[in-house]
C-alpha positions as CSV (number, residue, x, y, z in Angstrom):
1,X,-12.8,30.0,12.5
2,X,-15.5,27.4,11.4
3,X,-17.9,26.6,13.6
4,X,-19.6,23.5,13.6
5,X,-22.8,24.7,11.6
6,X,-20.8,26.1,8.6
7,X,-19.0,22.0,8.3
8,X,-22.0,20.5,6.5
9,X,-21.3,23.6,3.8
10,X,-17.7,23.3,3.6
11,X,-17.8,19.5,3.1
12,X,-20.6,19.9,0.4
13,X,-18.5,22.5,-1.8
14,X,-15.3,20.6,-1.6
15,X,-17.6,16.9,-1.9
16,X,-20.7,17.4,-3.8
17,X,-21.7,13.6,-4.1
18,X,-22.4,14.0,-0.2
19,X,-24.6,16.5,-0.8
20,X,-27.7,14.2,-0.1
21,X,-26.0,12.3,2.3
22,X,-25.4,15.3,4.4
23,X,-28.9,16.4,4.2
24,X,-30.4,13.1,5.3
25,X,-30.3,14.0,8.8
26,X,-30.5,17.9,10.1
27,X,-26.6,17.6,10.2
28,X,-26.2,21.5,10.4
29,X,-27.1,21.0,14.6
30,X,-25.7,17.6,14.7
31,X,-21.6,18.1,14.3
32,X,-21.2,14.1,15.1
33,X,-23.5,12.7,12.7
34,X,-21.7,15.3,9.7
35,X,-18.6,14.0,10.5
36,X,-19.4,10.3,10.8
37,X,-21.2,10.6,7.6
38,X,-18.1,12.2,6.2
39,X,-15.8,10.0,7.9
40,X,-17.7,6.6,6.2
41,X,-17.2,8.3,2.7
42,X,-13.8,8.4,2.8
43,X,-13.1,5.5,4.4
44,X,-14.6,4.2,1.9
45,X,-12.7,6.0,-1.0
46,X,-9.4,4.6,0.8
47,X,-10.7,0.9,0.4
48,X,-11.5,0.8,-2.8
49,X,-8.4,3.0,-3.4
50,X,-9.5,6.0,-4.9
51,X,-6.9,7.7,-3.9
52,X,-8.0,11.4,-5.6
53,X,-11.3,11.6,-4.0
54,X,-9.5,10.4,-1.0
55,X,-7.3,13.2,-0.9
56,X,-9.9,15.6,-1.3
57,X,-11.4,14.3,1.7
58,X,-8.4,14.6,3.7
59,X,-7.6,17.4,2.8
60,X,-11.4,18.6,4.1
61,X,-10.6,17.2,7.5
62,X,-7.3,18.8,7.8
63,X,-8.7,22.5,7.0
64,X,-11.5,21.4,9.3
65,X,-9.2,21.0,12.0
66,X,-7.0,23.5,11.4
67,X,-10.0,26.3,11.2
68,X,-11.9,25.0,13.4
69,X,-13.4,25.9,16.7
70,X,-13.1,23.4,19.5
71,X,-15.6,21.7,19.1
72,X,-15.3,21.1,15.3
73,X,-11.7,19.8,16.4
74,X,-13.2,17.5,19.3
75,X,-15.2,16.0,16.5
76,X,-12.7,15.8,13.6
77,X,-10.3,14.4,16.4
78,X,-13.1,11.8,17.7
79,X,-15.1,10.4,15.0
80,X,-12.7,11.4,11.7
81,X,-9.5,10.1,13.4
82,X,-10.7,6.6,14.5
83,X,-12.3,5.9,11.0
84,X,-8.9,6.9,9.1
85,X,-6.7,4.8,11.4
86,X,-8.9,1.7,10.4
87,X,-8.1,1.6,7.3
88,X,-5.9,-1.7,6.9
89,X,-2.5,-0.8,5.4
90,X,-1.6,-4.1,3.8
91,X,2.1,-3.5,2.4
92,X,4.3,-0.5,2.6
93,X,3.1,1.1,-0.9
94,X,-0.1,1.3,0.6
95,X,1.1,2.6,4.1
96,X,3.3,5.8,2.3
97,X,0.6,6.0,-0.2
98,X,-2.1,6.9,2.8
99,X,0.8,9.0,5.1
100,X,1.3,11.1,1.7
101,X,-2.4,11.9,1.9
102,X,-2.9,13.0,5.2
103,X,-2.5,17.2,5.5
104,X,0.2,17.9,8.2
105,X,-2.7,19.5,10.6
106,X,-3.6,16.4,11.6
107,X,-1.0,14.1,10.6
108,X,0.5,14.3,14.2
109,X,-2.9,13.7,15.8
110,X,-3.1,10.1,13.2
111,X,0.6,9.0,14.2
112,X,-0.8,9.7,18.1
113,X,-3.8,7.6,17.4
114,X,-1.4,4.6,15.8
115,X,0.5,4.5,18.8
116,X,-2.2,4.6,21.1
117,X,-4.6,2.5,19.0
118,X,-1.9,-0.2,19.1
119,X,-0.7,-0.1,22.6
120,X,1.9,1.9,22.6
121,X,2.1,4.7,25.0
């Protein structure tokens, strides 16, 4: 199970360029601000459509959920979750494109947040 001082290391090895990022705040204590900073990366890697770095990311998140302990989840679930489902879908290439990304440990949890993000309960 990861535990939310090993994240900063796990999203380093799999994401090196957020190496610095990472260590611009003492992220190792701060579970939030790791997965913000993580969460603004690849948001941005969606929206300028870079779709392999993208992946990578996503596929961090969903073995960050999946091993996880709870509060890891709580965070992926809180901060990761909102970011992703921002990401404006313009046409449907882009929408399959993005649900083809998206590891099945949290693609349930992302559908959820659609629904709920856009009133539909």
């Amino acid at each position: 199970m990861i535990n939310q001082y090993e994240v900063p290391a796990c999203i380093e090895d799999a994401i090196p360029a957020l190496r610095k990022a990472l260590h611009q705040f003492p992220a190792t204590f701060h579970i939030y601000d790791t997965v913000s900073c993580f969460s603004e990366y690849t948001d941005q890697q969606l929206r300028e459509q870079n779709f392999q770095v993208a992946a990578t990311c996503l596929q961090v998140a969903g073995k960050l959920y999946e091993r996880g302990n709870p509060v890891v989840k709580e965070a992926i679930t809180r901060v990761f979750l909102p970011v992703l489902c921002s990401v404006p879908l313009t046409d449907a290439v882009s929408r399959i494109r993005l649900y083809g990304l998206i590891p099945d440990a949290i693609y349930p949890l992302y559908i959820q947040h659609q629904l709920i993000g856009n009133g539909n309960r």
